[in-house]
DSSP file (Angstrom, degrees, kcal/mol; ACC not computed):
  #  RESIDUE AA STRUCTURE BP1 BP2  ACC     N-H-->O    O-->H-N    N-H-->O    O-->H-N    TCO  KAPPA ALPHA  PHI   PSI    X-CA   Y-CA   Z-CA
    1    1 A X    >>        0   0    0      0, 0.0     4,-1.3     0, 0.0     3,-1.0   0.000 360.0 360.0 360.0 -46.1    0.0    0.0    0.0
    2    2 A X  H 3>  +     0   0    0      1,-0.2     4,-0.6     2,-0.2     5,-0.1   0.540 360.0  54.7 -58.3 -23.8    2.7    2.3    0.8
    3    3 A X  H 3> S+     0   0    0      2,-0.2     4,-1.9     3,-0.2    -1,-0.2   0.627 107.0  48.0 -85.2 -20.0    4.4    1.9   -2.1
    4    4 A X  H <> S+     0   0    0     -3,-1.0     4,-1.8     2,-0.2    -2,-0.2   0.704 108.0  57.1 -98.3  -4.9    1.6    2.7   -4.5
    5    5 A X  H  X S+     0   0    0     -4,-1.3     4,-1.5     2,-0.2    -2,-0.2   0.679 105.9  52.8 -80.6 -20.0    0.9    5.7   -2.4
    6    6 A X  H >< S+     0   0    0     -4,-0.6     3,-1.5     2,-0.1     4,-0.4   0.958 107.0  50.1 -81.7 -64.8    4.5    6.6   -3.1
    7    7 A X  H >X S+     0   0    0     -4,-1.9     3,-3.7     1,-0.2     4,-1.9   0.956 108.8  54.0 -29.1 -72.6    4.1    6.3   -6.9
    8    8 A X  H 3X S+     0   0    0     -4,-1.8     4,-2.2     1,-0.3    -1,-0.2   0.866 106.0  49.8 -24.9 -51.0    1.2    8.4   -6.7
    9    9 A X  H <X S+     0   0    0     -3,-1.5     4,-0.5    -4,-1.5    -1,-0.3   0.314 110.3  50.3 -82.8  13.5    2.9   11.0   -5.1
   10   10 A X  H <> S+     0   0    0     -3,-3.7     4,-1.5    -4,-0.4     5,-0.3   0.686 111.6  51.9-106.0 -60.7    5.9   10.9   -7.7
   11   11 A X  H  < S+     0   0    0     -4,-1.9     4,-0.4     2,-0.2    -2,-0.2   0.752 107.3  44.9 -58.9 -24.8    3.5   11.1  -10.0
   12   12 A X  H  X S+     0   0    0     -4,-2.2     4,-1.8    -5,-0.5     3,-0.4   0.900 114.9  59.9 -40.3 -67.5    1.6   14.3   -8.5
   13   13 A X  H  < S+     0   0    0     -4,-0.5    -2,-0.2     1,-0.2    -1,-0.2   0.609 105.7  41.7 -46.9 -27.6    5.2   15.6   -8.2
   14   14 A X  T  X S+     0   0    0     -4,-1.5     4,-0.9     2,-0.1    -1,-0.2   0.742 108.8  52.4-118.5  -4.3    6.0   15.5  -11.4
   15   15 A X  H  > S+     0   0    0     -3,-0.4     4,-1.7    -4,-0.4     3,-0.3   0.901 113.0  50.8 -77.7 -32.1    2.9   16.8  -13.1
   16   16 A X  H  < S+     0   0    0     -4,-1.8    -1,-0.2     1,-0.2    -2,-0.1   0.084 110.0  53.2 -71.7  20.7    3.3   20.1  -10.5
   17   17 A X  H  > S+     0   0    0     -3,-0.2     4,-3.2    -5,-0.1    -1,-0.2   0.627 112.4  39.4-164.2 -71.8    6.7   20.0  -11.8
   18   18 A X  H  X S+     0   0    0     -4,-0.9     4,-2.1    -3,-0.3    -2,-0.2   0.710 114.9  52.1 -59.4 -41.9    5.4   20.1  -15.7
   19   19 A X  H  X S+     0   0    0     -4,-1.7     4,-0.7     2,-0.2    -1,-0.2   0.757 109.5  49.7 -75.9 -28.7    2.5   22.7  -15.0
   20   20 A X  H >> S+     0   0    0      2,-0.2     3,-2.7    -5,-0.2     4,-1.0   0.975 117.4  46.2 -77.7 -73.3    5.1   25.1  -13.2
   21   21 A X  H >< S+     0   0    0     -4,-3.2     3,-2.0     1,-0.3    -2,-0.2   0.672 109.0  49.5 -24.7 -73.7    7.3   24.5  -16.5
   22   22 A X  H 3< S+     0   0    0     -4,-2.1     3,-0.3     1,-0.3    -1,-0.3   0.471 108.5  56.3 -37.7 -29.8    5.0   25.0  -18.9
   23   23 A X  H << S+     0   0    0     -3,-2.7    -1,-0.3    -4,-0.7    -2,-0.2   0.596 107.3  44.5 -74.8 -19.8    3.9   27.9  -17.4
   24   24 A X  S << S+     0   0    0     -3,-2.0     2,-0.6    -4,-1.0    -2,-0.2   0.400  82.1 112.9-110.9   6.4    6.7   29.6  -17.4
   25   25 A X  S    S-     0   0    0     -3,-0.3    -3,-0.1    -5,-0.2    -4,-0.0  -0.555  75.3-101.6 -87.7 128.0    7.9   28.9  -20.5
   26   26 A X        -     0   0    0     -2,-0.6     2,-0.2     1,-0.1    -1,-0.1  -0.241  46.6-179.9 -72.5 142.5    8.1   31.8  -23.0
   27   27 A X        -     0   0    0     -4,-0.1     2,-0.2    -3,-0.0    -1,-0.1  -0.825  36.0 -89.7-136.1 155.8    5.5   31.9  -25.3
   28   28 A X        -     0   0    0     -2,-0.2     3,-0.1     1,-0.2    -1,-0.0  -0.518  30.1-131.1-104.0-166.6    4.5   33.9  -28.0
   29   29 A X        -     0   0    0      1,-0.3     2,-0.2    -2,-0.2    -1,-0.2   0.735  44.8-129.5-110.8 -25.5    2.2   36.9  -26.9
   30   30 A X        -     0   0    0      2,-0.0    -1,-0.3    39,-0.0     2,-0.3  -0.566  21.1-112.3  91.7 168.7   -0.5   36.0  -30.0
   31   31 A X        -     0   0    0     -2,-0.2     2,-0.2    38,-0.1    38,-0.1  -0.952  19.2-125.9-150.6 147.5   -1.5   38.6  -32.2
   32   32 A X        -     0   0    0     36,-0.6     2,-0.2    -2,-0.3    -2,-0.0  -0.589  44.1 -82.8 -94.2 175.5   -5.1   40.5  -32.8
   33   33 A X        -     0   0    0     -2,-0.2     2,-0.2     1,-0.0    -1,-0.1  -0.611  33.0-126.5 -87.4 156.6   -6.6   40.8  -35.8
   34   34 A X        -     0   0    0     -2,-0.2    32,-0.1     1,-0.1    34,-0.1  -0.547  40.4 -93.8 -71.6 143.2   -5.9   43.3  -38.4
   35   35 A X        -     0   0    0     -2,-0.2    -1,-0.1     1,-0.1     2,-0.1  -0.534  31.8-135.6 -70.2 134.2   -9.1   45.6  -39.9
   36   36 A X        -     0   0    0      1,-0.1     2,-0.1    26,-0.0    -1,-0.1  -0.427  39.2 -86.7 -67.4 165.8  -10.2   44.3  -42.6
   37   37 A X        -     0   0    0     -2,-0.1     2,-0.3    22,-0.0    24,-0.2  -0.508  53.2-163.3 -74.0 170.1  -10.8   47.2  -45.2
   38   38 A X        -     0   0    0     22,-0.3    22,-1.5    -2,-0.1     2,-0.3  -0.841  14.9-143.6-136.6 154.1  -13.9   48.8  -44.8
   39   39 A X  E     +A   59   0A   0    102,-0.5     2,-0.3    -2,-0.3    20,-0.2  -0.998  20.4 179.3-131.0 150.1  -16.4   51.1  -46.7
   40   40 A X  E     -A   58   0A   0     18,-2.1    18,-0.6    -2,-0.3    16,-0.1  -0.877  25.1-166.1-124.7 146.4  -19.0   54.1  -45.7
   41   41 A X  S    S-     0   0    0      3,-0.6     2,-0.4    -2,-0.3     3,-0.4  -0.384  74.0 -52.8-118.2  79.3  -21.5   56.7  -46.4
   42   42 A X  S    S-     0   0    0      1,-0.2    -1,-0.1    14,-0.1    16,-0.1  -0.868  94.9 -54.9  96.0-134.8  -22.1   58.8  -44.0
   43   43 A X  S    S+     0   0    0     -2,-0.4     2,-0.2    -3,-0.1    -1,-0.2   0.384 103.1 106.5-140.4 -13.8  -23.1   57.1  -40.6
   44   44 A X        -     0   0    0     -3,-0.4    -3,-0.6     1,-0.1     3,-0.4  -0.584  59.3-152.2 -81.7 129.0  -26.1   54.9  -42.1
   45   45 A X  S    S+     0   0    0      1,-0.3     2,-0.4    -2,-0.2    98,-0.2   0.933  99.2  28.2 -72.2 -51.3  -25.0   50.9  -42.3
   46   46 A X  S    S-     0   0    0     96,-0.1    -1,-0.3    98,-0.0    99,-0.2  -0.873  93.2-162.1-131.9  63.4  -27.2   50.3  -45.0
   47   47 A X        -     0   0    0     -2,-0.4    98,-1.3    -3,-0.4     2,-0.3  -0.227  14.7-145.3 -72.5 175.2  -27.5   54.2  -47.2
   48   48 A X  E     -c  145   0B   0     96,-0.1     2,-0.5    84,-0.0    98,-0.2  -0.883  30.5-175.8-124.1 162.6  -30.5   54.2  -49.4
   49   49 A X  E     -c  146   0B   0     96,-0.7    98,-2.4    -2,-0.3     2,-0.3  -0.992  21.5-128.4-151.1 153.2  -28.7   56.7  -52.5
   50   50 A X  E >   -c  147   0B   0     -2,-0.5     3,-1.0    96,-0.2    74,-0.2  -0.846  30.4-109.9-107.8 136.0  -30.6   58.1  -55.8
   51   51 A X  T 3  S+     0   0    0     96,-0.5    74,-0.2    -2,-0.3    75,-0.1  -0.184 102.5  29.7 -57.9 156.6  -28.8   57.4  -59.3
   52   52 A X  T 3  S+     0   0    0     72,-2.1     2,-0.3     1,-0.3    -1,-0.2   0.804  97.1 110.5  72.6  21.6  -27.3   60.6  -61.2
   53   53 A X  S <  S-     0   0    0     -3,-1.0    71,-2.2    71,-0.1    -1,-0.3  -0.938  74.1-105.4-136.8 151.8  -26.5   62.4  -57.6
   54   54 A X  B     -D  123   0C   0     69,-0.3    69,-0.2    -2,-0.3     2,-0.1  -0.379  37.3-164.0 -66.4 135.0  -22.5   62.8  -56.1
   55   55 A X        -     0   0    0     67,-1.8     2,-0.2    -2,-0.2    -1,-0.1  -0.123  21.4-146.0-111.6-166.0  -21.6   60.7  -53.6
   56   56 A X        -     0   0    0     -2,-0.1     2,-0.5   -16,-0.1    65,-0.2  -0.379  22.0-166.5-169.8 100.9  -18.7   60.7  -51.0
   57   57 A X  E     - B   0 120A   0     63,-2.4    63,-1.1    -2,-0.2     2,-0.3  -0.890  10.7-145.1-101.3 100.9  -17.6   56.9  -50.4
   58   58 A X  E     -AB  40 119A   0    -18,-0.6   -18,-2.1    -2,-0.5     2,-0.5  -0.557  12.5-167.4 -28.4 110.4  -15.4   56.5  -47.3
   59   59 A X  E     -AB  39 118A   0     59,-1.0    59,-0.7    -2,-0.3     2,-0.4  -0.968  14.5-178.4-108.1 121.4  -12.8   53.8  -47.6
   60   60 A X  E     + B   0 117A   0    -22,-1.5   -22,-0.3    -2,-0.5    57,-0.2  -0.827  54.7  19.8-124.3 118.4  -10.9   52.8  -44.4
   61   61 A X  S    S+     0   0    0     55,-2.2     2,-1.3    -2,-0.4    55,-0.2   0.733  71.9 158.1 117.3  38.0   -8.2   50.5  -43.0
   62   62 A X        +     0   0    0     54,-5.5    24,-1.5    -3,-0.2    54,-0.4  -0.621  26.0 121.0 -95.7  95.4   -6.7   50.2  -46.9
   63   63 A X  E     -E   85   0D   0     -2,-1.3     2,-0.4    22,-0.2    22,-0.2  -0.935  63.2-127.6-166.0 132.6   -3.0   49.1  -46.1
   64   64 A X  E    S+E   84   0D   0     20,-1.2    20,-2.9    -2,-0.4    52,-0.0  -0.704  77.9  27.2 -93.3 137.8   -1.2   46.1  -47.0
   65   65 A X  S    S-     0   0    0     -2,-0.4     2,-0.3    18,-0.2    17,-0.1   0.138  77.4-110.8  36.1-179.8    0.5   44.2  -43.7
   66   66 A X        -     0   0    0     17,-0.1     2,-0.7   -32,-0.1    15,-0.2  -0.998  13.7-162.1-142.7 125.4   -0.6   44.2  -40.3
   67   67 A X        +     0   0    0     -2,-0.3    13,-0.1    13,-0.1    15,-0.1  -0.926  51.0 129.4-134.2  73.2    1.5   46.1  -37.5
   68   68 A X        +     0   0    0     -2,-0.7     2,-1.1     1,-0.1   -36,-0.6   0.345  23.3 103.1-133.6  -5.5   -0.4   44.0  -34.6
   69   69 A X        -     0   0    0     12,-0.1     2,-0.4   -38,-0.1   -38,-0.1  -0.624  65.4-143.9 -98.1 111.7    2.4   42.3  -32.1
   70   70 A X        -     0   0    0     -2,-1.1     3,-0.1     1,-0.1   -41,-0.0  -0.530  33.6 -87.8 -60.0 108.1    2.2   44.8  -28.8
   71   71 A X    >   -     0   0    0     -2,-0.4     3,-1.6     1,-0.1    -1,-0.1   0.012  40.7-112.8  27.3  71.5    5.6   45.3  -27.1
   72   72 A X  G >  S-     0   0    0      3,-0.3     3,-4.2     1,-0.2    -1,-0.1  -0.357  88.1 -36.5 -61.5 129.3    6.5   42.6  -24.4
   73   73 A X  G 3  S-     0   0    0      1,-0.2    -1,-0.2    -3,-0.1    -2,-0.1   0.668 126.5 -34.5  17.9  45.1    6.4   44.7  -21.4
   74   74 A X  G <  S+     0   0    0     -3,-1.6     2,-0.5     1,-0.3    -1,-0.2   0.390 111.6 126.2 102.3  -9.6    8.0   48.3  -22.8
   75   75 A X    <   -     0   0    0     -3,-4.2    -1,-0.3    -4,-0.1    -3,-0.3  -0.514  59.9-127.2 -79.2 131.2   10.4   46.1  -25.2
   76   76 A X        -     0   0    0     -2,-0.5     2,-0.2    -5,-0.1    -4,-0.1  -0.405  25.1-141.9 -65.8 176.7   10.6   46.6  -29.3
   77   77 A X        -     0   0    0     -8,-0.1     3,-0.2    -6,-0.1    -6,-0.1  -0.790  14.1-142.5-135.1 165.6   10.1   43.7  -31.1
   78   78 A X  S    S+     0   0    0     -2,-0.2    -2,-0.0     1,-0.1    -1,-0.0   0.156  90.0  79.7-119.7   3.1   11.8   42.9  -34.0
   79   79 A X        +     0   0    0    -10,-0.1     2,-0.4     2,-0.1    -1,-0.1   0.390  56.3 137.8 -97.1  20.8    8.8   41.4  -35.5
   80   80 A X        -     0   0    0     -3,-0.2     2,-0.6   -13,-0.1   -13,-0.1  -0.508  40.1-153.5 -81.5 107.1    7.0   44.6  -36.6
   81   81 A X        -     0   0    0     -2,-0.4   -12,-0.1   -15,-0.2    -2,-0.1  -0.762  22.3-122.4 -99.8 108.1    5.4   44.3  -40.1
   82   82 A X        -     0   0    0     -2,-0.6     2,-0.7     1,-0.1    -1,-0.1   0.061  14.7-144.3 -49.6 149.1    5.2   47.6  -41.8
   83   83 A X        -     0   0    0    -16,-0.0     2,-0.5   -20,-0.0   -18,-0.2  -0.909  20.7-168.4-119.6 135.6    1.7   48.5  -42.7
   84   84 A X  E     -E   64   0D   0    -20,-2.9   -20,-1.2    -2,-0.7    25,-0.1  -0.918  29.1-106.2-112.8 123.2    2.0   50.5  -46.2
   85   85 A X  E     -E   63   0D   0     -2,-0.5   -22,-0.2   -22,-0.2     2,-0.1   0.072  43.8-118.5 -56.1 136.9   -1.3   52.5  -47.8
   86   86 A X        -     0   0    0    -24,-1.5    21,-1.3    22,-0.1     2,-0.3  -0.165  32.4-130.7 -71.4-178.6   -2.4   50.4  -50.6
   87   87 A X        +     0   0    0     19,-0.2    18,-0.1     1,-0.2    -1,-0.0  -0.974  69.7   9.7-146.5 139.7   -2.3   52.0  -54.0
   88   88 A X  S    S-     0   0    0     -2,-0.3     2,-0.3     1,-0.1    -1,-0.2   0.979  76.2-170.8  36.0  65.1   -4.4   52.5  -57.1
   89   89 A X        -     0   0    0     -3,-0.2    16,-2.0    16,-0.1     2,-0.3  -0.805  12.7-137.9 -88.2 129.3   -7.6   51.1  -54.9
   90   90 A X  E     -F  104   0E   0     -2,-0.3     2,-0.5    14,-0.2    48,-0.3  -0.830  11.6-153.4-119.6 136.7  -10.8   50.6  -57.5
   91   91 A X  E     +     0   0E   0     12,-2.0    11,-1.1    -2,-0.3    46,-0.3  -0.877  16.8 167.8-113.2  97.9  -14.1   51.3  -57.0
   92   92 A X  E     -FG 101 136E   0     44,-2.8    44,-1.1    -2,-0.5     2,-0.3  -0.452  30.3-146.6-121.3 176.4  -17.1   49.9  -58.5
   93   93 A X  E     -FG 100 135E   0      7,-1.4     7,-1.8    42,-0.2    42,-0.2  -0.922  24.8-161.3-145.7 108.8  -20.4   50.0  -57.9
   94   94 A X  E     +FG  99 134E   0     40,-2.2    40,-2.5    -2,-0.3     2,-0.3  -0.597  10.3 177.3-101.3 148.4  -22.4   46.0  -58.9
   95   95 A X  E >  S-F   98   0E   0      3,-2.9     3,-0.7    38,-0.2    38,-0.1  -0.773  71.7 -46.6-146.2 141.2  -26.2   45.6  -59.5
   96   96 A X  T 3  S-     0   0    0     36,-0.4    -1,-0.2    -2,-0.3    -2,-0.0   0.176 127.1 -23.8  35.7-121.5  -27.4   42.3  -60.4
   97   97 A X  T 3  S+     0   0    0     -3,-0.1    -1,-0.2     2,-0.0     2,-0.1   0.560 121.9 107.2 -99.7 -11.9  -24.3   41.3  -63.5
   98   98 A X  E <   +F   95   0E   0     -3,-0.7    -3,-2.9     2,-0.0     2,-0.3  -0.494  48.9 170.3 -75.5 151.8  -23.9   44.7  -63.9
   99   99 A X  E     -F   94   0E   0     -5,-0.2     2,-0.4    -2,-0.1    -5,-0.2  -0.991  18.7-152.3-145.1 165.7  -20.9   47.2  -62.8
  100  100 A X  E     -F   93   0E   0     -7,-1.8    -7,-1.4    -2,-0.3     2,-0.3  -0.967  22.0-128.1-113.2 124.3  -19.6   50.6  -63.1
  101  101 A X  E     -F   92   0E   0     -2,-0.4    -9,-0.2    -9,-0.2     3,-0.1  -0.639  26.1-178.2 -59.9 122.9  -15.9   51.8  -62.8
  102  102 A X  E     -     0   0E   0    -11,-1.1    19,-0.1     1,-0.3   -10,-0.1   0.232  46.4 -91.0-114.9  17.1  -16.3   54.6  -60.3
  103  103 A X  E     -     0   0E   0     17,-0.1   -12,-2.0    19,-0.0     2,-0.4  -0.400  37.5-100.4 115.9 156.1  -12.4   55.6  -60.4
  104  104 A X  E     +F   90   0E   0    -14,-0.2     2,-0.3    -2,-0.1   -14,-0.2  -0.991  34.3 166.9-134.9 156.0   -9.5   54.7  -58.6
  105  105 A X        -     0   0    0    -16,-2.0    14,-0.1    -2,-0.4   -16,-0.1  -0.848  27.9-112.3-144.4 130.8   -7.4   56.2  -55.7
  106  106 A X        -     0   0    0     -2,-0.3    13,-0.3     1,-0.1   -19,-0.2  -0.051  34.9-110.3 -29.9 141.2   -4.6   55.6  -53.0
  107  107 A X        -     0   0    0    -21,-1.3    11,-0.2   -45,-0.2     9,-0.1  -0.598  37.7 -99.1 -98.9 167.6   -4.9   55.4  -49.4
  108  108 A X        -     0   0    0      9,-2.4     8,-0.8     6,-0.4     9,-0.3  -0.186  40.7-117.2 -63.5 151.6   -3.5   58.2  -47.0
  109  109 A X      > -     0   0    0      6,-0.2     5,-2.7     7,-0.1     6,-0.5  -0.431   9.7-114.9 -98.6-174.5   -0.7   57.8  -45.4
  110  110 A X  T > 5S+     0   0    0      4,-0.2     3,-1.2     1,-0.2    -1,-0.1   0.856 108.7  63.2 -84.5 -21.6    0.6   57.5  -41.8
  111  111 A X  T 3 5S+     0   0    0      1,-0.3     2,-0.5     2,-0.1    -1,-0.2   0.948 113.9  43.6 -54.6 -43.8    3.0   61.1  -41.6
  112  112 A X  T 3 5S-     0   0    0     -3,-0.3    -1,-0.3     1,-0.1    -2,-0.1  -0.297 120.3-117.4 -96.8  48.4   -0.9   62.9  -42.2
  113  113 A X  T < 5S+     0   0    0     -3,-1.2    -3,-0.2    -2,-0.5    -2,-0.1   0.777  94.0 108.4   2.1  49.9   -2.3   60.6  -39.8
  114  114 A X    > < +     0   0    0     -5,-2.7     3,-2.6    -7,-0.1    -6,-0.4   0.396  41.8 159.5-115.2  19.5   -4.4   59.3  -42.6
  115  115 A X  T 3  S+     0   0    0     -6,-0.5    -6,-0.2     1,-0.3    -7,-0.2   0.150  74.9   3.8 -69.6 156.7   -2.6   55.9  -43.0
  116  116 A X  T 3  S+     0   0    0     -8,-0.8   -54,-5.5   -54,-0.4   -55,-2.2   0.478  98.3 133.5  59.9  -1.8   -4.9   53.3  -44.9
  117  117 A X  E <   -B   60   0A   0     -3,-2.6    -9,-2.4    -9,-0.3     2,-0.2  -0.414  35.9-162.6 -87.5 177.7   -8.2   56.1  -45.7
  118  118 A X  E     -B   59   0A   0    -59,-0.7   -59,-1.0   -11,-0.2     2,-0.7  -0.981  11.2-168.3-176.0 123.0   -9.5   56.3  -48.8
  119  119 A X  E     +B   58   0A   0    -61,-0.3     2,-0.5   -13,-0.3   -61,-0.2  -0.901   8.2 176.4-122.2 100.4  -11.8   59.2  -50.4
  120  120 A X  E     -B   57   0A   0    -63,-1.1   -63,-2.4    -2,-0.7     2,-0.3  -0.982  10.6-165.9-128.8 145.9  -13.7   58.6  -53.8
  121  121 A X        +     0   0    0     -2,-0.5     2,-0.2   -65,-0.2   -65,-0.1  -0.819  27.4 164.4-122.8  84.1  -16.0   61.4  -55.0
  122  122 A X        -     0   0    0     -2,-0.3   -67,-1.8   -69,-0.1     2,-0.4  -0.702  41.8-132.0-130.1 154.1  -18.1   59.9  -57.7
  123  123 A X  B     -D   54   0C   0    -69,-0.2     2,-0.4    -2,-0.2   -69,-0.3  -0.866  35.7-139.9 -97.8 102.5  -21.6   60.6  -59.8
  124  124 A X        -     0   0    0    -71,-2.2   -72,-2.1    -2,-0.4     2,-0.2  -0.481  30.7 -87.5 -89.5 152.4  -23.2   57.5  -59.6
  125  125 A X    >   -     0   0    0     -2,-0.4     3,-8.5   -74,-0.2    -1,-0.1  -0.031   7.7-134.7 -94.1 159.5  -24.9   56.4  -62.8
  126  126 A X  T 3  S+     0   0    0      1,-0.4    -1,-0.1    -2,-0.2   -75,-0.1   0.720  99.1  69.1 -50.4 -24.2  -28.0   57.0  -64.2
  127  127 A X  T 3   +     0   0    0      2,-0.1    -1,-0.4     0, 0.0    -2,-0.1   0.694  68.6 113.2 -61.2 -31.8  -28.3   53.4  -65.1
  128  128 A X    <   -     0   0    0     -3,-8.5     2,-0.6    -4,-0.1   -77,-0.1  -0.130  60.2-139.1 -60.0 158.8  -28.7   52.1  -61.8
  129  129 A X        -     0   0    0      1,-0.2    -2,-0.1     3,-0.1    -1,-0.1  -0.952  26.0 -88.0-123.8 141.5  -32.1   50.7  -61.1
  130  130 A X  S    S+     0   0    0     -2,-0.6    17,-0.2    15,-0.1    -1,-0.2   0.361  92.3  48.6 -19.6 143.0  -34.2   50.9  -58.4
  131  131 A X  S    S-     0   0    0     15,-2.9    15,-0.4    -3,-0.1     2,-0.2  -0.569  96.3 -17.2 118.5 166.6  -33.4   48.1  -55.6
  132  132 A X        +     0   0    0     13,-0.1   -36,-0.4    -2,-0.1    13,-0.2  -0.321  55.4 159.6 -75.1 151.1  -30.2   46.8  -54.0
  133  133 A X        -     0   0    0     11,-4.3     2,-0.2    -2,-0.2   -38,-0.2  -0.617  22.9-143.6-119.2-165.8  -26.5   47.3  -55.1
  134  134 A X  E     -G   94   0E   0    -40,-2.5   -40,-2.2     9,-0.2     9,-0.3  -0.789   7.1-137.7-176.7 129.9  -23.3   47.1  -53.5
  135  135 A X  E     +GH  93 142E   0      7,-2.9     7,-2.1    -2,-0.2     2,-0.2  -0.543  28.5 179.1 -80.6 164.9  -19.7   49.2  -53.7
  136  136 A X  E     +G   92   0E   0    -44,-1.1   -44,-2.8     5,-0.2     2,-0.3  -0.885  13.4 173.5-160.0 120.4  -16.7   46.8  -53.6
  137  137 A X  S >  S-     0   0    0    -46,-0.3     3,-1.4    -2,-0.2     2,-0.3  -0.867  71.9 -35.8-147.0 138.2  -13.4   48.0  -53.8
  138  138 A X  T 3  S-     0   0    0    -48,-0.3    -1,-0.0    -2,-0.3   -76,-0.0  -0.582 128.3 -30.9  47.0-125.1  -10.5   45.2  -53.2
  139  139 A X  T 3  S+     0   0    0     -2,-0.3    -1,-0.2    -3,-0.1  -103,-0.0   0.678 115.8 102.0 -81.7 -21.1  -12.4   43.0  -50.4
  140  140 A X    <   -     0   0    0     -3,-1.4     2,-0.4  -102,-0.2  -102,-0.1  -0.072  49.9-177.7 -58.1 168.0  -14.6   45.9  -48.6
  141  141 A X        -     0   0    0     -5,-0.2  -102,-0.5  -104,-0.1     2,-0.3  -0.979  13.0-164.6-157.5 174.9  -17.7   45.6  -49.6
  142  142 A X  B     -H  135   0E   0     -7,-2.1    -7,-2.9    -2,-0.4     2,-0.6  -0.805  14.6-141.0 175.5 128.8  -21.3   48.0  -48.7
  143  143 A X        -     0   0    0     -2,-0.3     2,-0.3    -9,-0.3    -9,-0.2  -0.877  24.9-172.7 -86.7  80.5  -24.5   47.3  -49.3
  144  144 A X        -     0   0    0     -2,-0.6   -11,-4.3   -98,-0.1   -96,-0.1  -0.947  32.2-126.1-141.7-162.5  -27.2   49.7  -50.4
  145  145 A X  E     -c   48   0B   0    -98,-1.3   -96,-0.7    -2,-0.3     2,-0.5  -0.270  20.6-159.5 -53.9 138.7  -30.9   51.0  -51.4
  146  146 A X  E     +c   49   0B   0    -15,-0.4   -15,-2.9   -98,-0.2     2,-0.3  -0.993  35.7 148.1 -85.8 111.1  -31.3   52.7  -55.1
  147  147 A X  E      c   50   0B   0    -98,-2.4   -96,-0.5    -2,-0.5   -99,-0.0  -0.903 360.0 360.0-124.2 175.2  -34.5   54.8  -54.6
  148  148 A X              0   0    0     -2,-0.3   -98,-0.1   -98,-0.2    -1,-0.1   0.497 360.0 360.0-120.0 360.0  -35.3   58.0  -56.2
């Protein structure tokens, strides 16, 4: 009996032993996600928007790498992936199999604390038809209304 109560306790001993390692072992910190890009109009998730009227389509978070591993405790890291404004960014506007080119532009960069924004100032066209669409430029994507 005494002898399987010693096993036991060797084994006890050497999982507290394993859990203290393991714990203490440097690890690496993880990372968050990066923003995907994004697109807006104005503060409405869903705009409703009339054909043949000027628009002002937000683009945000347009920047190629991701700048996401936080500091261990006040240190740089060597692991820093520059994030750089994407470039010649396209803007279309899909209805059913149709699309419209609405232009392309660059996003801002980080010196004019604009890094990754995105501005397009476009006529949308007269063709659209009542009903949903959706802008897309590179993966963002936005959803809306055609009314008149």
């Amino acid at each position: 009996m005494t002898n399987g109560l010693r096993t036991n306790h060797a084994r006890l001993a050497s999982l507290l032993i394993l859990l203290t390692a393991t714990a203490l072992w440097p690890v690496d910190p993880g990372s968050a996600d990066c923003a995907s890009p994004y697109l807006q109009i104005g503060d409405n998730p869903r705009p409703v928007l009339s054909p043949d009227f000027s628009v002002t389509v937000a683009g945000r978070a347009f920047v190629k790498g991701c700048n996401d591993q936080p500091a261990p405790l006040g240190c740089s890291t060597s692991r820093e992936e520059e994030e750089v404004p994407s470039t010649d960014v396209a803007l279309i506007v899909r209805q059913g199999t149709r699309h419209w080119d609405l232009g392309s532009e660059d996003a801002g960069i980080a010196a004019t604390n604009e890094l990754g924004q995105i501005t397009w100032e476009v006529m949308l066209p007269r063709q659209l038809r009542l009903g949903p669409a959706v802008f897309i430029a590179d993966s963002a994507r936005l959803e809306v209304t055609v009314e008149r």
